[in-house]
C-alpha positions, 0 to 999 in steps of 0.5 A: 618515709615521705607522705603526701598532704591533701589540701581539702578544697574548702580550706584553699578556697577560704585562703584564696579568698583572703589572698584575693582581699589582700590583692584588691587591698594593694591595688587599690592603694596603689591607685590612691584610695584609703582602704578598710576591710570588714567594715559595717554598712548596717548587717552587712560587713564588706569584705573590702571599702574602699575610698577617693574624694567623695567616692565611696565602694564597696567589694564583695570577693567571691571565689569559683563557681558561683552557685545560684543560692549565691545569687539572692543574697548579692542582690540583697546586698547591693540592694541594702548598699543602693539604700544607703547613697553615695556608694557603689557595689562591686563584686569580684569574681576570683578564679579557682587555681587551674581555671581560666575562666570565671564560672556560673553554675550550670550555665552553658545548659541554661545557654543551651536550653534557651537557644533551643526555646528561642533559636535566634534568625541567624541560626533558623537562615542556615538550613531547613531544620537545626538541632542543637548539640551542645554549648561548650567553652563558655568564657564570662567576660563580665558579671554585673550585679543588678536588683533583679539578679546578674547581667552576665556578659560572655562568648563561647561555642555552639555546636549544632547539626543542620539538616538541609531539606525534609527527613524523606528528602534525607532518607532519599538522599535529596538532603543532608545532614551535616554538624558545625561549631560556630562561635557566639556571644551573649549578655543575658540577665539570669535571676535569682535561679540562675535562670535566663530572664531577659536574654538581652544580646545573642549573636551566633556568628554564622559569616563562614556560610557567606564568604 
């Protein structure tokens, strides 16, 4: 009689971290440097160091979602690195089997709510009123790690109703309502919250209405 083995999550994650390690090991030996695992820089033990010449850098290897209680601890880290000189931080995002894309948790609501506080021009052009639906899709190109949190990088869908003319010229049938996805691209700075800080780049692509 055969039976089925259920893998718990914890325990492939732990393993797809250490295979991870081993990956980031390979490949930078491949392109020259000395590499050390779990070496100390002071509290801190590097999942990865790695070294060419003078250059010195350090990884920090992270597997799927990246919680917001995540957040302090890297920038923390990099803080305690930047102290020291002479060596650069990195952080290494991993995705988890079956997901393509690297995550951040909760992100495309915290997309959705700032461009509902803060709709950008090229939106408020397109018609009297915009509603938003929902942000979807959201695909992290790159993370950076800064003193004050994660500048994020990144694109994905937004889906919004427009509403052209007032809400009697609708009822009256002078207006209409009408609902569209358009494509976007971000980079934002999220704090240790994971909340929008300074939303440095937003540009909603809107040039299907102009052709």
């Amino acid at each position: 009689m055969n039976s089925r083995l259920e893998i718990s999550q914890g325990i492939l994650l732990r393993h797809l971290h250490e295979a991870a390690v081993e990956q980031l090991c390979r490949d930078l030996k491949s392109q020259g440097y000395s590499v050390t695992t779990e070496e100390s820089f002071g509290r801190y033990r590097a999942d990865v160091t790695a070294r060419l010449g003078q250059e010195t850098t350090v990884y920090e290897v992270k597997v799927g979602v990246l919680p917001a209680d995540a957040i302090e601890r890297i920038a923390s880290i990099k803080e305690g690195i930047d102290k020291i000189g002479g060596i650069r931080f990195k952080l290494i995002l991993v995705n988890e089997p079956g997901k393509k894309t690297i995550s951040v948790e909760e992100i495309e609501a915290t997309l959705q709510s700032h461009i509902e506080d803060d709709p950008p021009d090229e939106l408020i052009g397109l018609a009297s009123h915009q509603y938003i639906e929902e942000v979807s899709d959201v695909d992290i190109s790159e993370i950076e790690v800064s003193k004050d949190g994660l500048i994020v990088k990144g694109d994905g869908m937004l889906t919004v109703k427009l509403q052209y003319g007032s809400d009697s010229d609708v009822r009256n049938d002078d207006g209409m309502i009408g609902n569209d996805t358009l494509p976007f691209e971000f980079e934002c700075l999220l704090n240790h919250d994971l909340s929008i800080e300074d939303m440095k780049r937003l540009r909603i692509d809107t040039s299907s209405y102009y052709e």
